[in-house]
C-alpha distance (Angstrom), angle and dihedral (degrees) to the residues before:
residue distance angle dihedral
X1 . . .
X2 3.56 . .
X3 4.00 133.1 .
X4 3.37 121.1 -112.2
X5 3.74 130.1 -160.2
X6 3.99 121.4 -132.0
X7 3.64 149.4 -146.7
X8 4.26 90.7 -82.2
X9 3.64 98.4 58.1
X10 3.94 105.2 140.3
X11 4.40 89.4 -172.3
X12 3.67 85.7 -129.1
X13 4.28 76.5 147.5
X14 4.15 90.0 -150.6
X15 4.14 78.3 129.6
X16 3.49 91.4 52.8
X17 4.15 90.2 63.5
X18 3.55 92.9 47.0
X19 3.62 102.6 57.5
X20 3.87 118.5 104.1
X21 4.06 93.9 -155.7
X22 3.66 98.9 37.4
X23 3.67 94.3 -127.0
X24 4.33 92.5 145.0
X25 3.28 114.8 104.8
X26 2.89 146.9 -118.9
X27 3.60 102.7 9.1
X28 3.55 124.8 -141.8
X29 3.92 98.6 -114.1
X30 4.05 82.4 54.1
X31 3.46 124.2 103.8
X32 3.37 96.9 -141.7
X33 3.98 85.5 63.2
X34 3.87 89.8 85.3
X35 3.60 94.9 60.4
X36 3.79 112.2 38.1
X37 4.00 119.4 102.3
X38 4.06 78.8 -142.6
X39 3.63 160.9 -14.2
X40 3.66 119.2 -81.9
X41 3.87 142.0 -157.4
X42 3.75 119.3 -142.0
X43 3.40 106.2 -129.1
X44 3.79 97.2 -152.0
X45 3.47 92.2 47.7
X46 3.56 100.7 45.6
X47 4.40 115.1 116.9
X48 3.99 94.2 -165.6
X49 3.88 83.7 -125.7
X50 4.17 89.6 141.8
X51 3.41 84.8 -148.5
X52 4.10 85.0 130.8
X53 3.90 99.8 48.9
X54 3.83 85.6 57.2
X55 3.67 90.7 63.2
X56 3.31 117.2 31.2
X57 3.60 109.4 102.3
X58 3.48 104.1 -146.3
X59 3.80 100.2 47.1
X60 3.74 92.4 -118.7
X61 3.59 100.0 141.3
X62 4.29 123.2 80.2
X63 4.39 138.7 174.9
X64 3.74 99.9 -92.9
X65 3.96 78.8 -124.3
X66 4.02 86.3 65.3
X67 3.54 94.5 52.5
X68 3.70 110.9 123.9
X69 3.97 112.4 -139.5
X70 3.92 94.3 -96.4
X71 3.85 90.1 47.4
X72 3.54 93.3 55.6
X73 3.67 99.5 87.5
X74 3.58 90.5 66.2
X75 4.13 91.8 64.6
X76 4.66 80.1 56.2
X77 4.19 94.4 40.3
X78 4.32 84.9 55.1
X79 3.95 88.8 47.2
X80 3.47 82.6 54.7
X81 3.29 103.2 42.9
X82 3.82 93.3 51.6
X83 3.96 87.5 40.5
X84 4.24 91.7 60.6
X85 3.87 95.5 47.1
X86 3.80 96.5 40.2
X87 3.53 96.4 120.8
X88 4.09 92.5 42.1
X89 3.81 110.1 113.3
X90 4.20 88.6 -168.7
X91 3.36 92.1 72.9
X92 4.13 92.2 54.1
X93 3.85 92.6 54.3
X94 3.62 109.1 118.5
X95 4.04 114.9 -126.4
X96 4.06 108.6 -88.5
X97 4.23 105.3 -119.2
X98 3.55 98.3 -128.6
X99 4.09 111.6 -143.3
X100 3.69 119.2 -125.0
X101 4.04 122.9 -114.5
X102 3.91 122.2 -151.1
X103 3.38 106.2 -115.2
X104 3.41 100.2 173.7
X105 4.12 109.3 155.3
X106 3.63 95.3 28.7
X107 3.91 119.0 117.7
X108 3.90 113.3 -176.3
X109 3.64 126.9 -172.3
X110 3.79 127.3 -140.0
X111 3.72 123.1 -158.5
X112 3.77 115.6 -155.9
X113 4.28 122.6 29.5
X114 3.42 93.7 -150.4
X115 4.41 117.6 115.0
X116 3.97 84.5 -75.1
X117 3.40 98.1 53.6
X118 4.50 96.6 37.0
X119 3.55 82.7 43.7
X120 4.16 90.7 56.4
X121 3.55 87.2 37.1
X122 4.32 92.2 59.5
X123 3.78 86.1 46.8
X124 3.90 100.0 60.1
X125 3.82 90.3 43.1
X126 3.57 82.0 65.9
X127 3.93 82.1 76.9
X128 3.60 118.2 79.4
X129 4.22 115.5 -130.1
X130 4.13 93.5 26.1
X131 3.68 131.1 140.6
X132 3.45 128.1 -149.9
X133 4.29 131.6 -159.3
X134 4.08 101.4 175.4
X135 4.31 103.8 -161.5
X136 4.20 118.1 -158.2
X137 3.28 123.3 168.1
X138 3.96 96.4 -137.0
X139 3.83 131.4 65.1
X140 3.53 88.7 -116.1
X141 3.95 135.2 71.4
X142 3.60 147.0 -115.7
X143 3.70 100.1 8.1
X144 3.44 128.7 -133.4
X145 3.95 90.5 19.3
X146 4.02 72.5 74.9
X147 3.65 111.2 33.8
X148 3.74 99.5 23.5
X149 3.33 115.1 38.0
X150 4.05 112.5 90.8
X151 3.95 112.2 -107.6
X152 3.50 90.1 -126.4
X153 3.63 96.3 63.9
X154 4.12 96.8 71.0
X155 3.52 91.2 161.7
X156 3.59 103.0 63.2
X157 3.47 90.0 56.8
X158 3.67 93.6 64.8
X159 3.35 86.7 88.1
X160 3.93 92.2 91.1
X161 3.06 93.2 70.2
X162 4.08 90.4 71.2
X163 4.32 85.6 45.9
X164 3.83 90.0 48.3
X165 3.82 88.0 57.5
X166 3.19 87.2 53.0
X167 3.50 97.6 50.8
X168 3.47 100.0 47.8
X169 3.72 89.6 59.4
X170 3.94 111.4 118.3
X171 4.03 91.1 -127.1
X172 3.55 87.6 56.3
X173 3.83 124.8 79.0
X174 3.66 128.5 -175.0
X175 3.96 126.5 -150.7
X176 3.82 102.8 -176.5
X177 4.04 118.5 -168.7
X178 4.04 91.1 27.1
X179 3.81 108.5 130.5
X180 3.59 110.7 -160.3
X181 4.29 112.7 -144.7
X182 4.21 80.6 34.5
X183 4.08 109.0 45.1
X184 3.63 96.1 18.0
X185 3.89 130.5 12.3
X186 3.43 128.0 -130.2
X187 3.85 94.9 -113.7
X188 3.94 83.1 52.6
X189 3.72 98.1 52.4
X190 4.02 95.5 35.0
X191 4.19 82.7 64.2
X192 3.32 101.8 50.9
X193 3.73 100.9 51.5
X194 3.86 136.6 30.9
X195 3.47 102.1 -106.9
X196 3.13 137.8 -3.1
X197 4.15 129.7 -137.0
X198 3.73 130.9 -157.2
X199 3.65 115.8 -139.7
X200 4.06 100.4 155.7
X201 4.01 89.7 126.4
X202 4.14 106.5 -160.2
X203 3.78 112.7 -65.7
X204 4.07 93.3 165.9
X205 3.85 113.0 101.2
X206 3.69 117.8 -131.8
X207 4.05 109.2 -135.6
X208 3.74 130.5 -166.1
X209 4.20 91.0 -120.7
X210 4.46 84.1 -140.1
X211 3.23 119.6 157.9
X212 4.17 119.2 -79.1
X213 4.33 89.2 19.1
X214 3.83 77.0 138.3
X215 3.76 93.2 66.8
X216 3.30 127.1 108.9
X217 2.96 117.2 -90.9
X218 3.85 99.1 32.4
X219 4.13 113.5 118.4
X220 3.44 137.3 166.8
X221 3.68 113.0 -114.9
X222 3.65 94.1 -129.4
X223 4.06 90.5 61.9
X224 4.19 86.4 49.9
X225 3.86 81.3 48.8
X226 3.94 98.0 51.0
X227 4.49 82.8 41.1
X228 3.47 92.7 59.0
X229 3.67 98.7 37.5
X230 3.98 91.6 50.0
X231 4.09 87.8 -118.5
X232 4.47 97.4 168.5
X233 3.70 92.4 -131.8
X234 4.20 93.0 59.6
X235 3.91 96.8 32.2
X236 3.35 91.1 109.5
X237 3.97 108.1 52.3
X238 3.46 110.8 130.3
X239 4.15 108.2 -152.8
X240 3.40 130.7 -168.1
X241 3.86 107.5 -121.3
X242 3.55 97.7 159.6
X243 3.70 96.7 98.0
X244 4.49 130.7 85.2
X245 3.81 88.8 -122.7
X246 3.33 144.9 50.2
X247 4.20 128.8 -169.7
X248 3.76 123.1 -148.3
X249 3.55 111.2 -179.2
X250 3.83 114.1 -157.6
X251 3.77 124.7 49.1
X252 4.03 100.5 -130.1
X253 3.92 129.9 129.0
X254 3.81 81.6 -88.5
X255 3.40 104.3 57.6
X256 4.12 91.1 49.0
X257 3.86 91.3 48.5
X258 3.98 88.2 49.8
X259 4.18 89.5 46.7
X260 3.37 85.1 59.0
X261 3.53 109.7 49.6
X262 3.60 91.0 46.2
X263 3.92 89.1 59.0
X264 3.68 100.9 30.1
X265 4.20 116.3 112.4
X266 3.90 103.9 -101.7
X267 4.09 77.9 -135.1
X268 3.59 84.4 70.4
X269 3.44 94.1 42.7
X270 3.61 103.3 49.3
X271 4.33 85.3 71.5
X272 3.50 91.0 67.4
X273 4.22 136.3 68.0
X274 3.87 91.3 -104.5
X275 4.21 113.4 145.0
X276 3.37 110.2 -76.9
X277 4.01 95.9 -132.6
X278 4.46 87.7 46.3
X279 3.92 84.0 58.0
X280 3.69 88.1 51.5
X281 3.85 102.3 49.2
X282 3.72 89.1 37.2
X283 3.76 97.1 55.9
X284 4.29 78.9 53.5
X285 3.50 89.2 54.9
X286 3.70 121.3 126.1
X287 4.21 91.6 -178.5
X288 3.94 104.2 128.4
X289 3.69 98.8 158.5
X290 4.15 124.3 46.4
X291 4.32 103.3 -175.9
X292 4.14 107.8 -151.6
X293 3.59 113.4 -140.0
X294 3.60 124.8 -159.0
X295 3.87 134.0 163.6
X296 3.69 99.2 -144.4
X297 3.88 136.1 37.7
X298 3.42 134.4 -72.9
X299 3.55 89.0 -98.8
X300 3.75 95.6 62.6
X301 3.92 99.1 34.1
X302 3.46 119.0 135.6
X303 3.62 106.1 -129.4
X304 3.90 115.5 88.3
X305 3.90 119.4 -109.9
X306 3.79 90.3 -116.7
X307 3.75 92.7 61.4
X308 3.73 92.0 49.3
X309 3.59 88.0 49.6
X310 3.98 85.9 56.7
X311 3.51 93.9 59.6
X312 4.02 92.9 59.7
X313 3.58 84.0 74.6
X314 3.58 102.8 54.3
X315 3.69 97.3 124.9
X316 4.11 107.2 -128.6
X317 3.55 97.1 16.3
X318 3.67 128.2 102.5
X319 4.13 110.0 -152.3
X320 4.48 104.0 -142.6
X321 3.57 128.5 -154.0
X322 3.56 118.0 173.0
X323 4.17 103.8 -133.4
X324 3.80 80.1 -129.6
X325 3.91 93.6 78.5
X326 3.66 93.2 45.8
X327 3.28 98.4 68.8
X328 3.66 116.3 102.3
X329 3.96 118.6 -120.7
X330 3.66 118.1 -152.6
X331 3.73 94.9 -97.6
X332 3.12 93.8 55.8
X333 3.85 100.4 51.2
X334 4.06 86.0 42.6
X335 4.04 77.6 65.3
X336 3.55 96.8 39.7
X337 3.86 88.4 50.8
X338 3.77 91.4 61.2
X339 3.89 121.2 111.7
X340 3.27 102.1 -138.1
X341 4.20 95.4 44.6
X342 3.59 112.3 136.8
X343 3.93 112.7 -111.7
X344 3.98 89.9 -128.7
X345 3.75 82.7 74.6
X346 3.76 100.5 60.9
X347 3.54 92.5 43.2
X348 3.54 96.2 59.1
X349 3.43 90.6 53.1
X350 3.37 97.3 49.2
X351 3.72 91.8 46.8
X352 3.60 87.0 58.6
X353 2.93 102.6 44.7
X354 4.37 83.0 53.8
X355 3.62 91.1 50.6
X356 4.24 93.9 54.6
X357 3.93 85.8 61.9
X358 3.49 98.8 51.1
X359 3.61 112.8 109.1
X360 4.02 108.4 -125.8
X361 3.66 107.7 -116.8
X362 3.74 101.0 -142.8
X363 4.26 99.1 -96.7
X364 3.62 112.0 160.6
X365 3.60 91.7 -131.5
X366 3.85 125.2 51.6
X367 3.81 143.2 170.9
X368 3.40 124.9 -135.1
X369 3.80 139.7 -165.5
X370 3.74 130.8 -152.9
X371 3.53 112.7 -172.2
X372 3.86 128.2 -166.6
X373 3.84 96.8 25.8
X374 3.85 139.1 104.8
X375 3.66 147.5 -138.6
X376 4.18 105.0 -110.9
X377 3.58 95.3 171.6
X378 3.94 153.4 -29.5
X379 3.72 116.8 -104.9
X380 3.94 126.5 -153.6
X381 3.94 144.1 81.3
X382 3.62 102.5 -106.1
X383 3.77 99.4 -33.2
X384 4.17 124.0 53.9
X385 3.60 112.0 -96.6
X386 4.05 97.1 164.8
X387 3.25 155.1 -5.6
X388 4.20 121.2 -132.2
X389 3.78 113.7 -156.9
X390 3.98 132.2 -167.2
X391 3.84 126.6 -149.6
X392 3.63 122.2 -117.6
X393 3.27 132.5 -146.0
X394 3.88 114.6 -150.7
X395 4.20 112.3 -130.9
X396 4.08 116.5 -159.7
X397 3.73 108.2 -130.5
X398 3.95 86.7 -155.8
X399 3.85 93.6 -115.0
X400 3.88 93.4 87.5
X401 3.83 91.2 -90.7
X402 3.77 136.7 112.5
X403 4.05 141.0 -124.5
X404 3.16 129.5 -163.4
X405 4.05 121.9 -129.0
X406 4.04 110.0 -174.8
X407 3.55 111.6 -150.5
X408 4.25 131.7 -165.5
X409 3.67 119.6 -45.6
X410 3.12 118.3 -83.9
X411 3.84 125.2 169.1
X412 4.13 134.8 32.2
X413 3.30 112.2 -150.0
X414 4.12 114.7 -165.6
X415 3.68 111.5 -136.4
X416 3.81 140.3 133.4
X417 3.52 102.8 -150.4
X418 3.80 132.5 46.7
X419 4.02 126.5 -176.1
X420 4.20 108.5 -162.4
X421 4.06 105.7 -147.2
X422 4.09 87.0 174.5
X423 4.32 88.2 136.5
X424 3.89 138.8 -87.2
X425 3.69 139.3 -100.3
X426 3.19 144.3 -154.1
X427 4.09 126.5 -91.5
X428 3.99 116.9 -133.6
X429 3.82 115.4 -117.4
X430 3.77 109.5 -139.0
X431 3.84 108.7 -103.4
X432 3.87 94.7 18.4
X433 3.85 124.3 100.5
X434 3.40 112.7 -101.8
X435 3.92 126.4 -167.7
X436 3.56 102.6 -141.4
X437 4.14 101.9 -168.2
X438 3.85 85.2 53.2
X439 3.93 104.5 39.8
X440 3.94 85.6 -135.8
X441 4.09 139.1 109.3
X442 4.01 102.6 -100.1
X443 3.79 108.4 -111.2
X444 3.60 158.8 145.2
X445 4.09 117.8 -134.0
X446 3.39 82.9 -35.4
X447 3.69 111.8 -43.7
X448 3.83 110.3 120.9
X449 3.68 114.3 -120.6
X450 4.02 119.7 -135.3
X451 4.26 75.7 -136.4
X452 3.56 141.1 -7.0
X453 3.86 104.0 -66.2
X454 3.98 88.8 7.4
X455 3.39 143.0 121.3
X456 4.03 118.9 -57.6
X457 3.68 108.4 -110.0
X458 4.08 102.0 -129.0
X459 3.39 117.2 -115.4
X460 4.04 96.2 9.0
X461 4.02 117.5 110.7
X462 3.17 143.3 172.4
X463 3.86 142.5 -164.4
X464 3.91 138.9 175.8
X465 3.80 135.7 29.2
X466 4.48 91.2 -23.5
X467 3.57 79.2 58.8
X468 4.02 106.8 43.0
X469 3.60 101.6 8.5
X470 4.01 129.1 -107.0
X471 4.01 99.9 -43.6
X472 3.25 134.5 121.5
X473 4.16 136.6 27.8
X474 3.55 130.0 -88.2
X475 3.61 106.2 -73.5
X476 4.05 85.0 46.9
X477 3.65 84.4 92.5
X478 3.73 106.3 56.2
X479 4.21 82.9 74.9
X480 3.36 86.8 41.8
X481 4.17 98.5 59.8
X482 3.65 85.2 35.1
X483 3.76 89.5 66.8
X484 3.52 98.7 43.8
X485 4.06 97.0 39.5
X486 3.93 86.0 54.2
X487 3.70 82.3 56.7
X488 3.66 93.6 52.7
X489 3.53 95.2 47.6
X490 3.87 94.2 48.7
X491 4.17 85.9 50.9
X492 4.03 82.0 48.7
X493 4.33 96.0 58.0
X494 3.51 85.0 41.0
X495 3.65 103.5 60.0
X496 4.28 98.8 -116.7
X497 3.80 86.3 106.3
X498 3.73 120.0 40.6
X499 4.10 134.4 167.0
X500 3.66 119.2 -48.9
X501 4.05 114.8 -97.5
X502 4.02 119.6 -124.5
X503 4.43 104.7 -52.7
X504 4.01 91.2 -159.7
X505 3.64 94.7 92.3
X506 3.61 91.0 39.1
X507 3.78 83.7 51.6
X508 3.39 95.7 53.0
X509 3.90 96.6 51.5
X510 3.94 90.6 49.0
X511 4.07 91.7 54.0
X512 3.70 83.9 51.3
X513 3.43 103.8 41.3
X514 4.13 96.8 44.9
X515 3.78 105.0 14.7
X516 3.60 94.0 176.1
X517 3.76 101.5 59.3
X518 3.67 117.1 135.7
X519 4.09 128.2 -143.8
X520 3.92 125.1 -142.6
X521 3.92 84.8 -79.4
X522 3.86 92.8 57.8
X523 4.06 90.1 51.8
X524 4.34 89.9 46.8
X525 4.21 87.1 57.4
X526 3.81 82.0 48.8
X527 3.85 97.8 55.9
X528 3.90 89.2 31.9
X529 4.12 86.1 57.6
X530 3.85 88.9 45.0
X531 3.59 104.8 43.1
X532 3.94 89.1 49.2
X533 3.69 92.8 49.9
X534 3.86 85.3 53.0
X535 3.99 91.5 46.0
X536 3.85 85.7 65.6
X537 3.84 93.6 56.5
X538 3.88 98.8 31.6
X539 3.67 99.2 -116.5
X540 3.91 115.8 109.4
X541 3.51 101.4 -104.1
X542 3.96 140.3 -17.1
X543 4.50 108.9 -139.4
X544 3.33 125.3 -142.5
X545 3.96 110.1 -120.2
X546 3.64 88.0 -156.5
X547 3.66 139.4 92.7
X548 3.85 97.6 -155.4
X549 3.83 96.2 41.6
X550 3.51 88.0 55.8
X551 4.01 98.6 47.7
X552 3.94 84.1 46.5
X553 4.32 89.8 49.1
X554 4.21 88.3 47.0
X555 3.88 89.7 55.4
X556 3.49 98.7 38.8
X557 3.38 96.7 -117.4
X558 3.79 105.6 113.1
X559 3.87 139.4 59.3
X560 3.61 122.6 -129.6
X561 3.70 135.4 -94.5
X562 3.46 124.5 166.7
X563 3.88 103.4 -128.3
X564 3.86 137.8 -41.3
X565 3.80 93.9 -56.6
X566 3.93 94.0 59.9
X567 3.79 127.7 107.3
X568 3.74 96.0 -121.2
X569 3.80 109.5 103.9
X570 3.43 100.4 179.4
X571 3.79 95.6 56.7
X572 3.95 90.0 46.1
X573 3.75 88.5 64.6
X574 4.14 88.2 -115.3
């Protein structure tokens, strides 16, 4: 009875560790890590030990004989997984143990407490004598585990639990609602601590510039992602959900997690943490159609196959593809042809190509996918009234990738609201190089550069999407702060990092600077105030949507109300 990995898998790899026959994989010290949509379990190799289930923290991984009839496609995709790389010797290499330096005297900082940052955080405790001050500007921890993740996926956020260990450590400080380039500058923070690492992940959205994006009616789907998930700085979107259709354009993660809330029951919705005031103008929606939009094929969309797979379940929704998109053009089976072509790509075209022949079954609410078109332009007065897309035809460049070529328009599509899910990028930190063409921190495994192709700045690092760019899931970032905290460690045997001066004047200027800024304590009274305020409604916790509430809830000096529509003045900051 094997163990089979499922849709939630975050590739945090802790399973991979753990197992006695090294059957995970891939590994994180593989090189195949990077590019896998997940981990898998050979099935043939398998022992049933468990020893996996008991540590991974998202509860991803279930007995093939548990499998429920949806799930059991994920038992064939890691037959095929192991089947495609079954002559690949990295995928055998054992996990390097990595020794431990005394770094007793050092103090590094770590901007950003979302997965990047925890992740970099777990690394350097690896290192025996080292201190810890973790900086975010908001009141609230680890990011988008928080504010991006979709409320129906509960067990992905598990994973805090493995970043509040860390943060409870006594090495490890927290100073919550600190903005570094604001409260403190970089210069500032750089002096008081050894080194210094960036973990400010890529909270600008990408848009598609087309003509009328200033309609509205026209949002990005990150700002419907922070609405629904009761992030502060989004609380206050106002949407348009009066409409039969909705159009997503881009074909990411994102824009299937944002499909589905918008067509989810609110009586499935009301189990889970999402904002109280999204659960009320949701369960007012009249949205019955959300159109998918993405430039490529279904081979080369960005979403991964075990999302897509998600979406089958959606009860009273029928997922469309016209058979018309599923059919492979020559590019794309020039691609497919390719040795070295990861296996995620054939499966989502074959799962397309699946979907298109399944009969609809009559749901009142459906999702559908248009593949190989684009966004020309956005129609209406002041307020959206459609969208006009163009075909593309997809060129081979004749070194196994793909461009684009947008042809005449060629559909309308009535709608009032569109969400763009085109990407993020990163935000520049005052004093700290910043590649502008790439929307990421110029560096090399880690090491920030003074300038693209420069010199490393000593003592300056930097670690998750600001340094690679938005790709990847959650667990994508262990490797990542691996990488760079090797770097760091290196600097430290070298001399270019050395122990951490006296913090009290440092200390001193933060209390002054940003008064109100809250420890790891102040963020517990937070979740304490939440969870019990979902208790009393059954659902596992209710957020506060804004800033002040939650500074008044850390210091204990505020009652709760749920968001902006509750009846609690005091905790609305009235």
């Amino acid at each position: 009875m094997p163990y089979v990995i499922t849709q939630s898998c975050c590739k945090d790899a802790s399973c991979t560790a753990v197992c006695p026959v090294n059957c995970i994989h891939p590994r994180l010290d593989d090189t195949a890590f990077t590019t896998a949509e997940s981990l898998y379990i050979d099935p043939d190799a398998c022992i049933d030990c468990g020893a996996c289930v008991e540590e991974c923290p998202v509860g991803a991984i279930v007995a093939d004989d548990e499998l429920t009839d949806s799930q059991a496609r994920y038992l064939d995709i890691s037959s095929a997984y192991f089947r495609s790389r079954a002559h690949s010797d990295d995928d055998l290499r054992m996990t390097v143990l990595r020794p431990s330096a005394d770094l007793t005297g050092f103090r590094v900082a770590v901007v950003g407490s979302g997965p990047a940052g925890m992740y970099a955080v777990w690394e350097l405790l690896e290192h025996q004598g080292i201190a810890v001050d973790v900086y975010d500007r908001s009141w609230a921890p680890f990011g988008l585990i928080r504010t991006g993740v979709a409320p129906d996926h509960p067990g992905t956020k598990k994973i805090t639990k493995l970043f509040e260990r860390a943060a409870r450590k006594p090495n490890v400080t927290m100073h919550l609602g600190v903005e570094v380039g604001t409260h403190v500058s970089h210069e500032e923070l750089s002096a008081a601590h050894s080194a210094v690492i960036y973990a400010t992940g890529a909270s600008a959205n990408r848009t598609t510039r087309l003509p009328g994006e200033h309609l509205d009616g026209v949002h990005s789907a990150t700002g419907f992602v922070g609405w629904y998930n009761g992030d502060p700085d989004h609380a206050d979107l106002v949407l348009n959900l009066s409409g039969e259709r909705a159009v997503i354009i881009g074909n990411g993660n994102v824009a299937l997690d944002v499909a589905r809330v918008l067509l989810t029951d609110p009586a499935e919705l009301i189990h889970t943490d999402i904002a109280e005031h999204a659960l009320k103008a949701l369960g007012k929606s009249t949205i019955r159609e959300v159109v998918i939009v993405g430039r490529r094929g279904p081979a080369q969309a960005a979403y991964s196959s075990p999302e897509l797979i998600a979406l089958l379940d959606l009860p009273g929704v029928d997922v469309i593809i016209d058979p018309a998109d599923t059919v492979i053009d020559p590019a794309t089976a020039e691609q497919l042809s390719q040795s070295d072509v990861e296996p995620a790509a054939r499966l989502k075209a074959d799962l397309a190509e699946e979907i298109s022949r399944r009969p609809p079954t009559g749901a009142t609410r459906r999702i559908v996918f248009k593949y190989r078109r684009s966004p020309t332009r956005f129609c209406g007065a002041n307020k959206l009234s459609s969208v006009r897309l163009a075909r593309n035809t997809l060129v081979p460049n004749g070194d196994g990738s793909i461009s684009v070529q947008t042809g005449p328009e060629s559909d309308e599509l009535s709608t009032g609201l569109v969400l763009e899910a085109v990407g993020h990028r990163g935000v520049a930190v005052k004093g700290v190089p910043f590649n502008v063409v790439r929307g990421v921190i110029p560096n090399h495994q880690g090491r920030v550069l003074a300038s693209p192709g420069g010199e490393p700045l000593p003592g300056v690092y930097v670690t998750g999407w600001i340094k690679r760019g938005p790709s990847g899931v959650i667990g994508s970032n262990k490797r990542c702060a691996r990488e760079t905290v090797t770097q760091l460690v290196a600097d430290a045997a070298t001399g270019v990092v050395v122990a951490a001066p006296d913090q009290s004047g440092f200390r001193e200027l933060l209390r002054r600077r940003q008064p109100d800024t809250i420890g790891f304590d102040g963020w517990r009274r937070i979740d304490a105030a939440e969870t019990r305020a979902g208790q009393r409604l059954g659902r596992p916790r209710i957020k506060f949507t804004e800033a002040a509430a939650m500074l008044r809830a850390a210091t204990g000096d505020g009652q709760y109300s749920p968001d902006r529509s509750g009846t609690n003045d005091s905790a609305r900051g009235s």
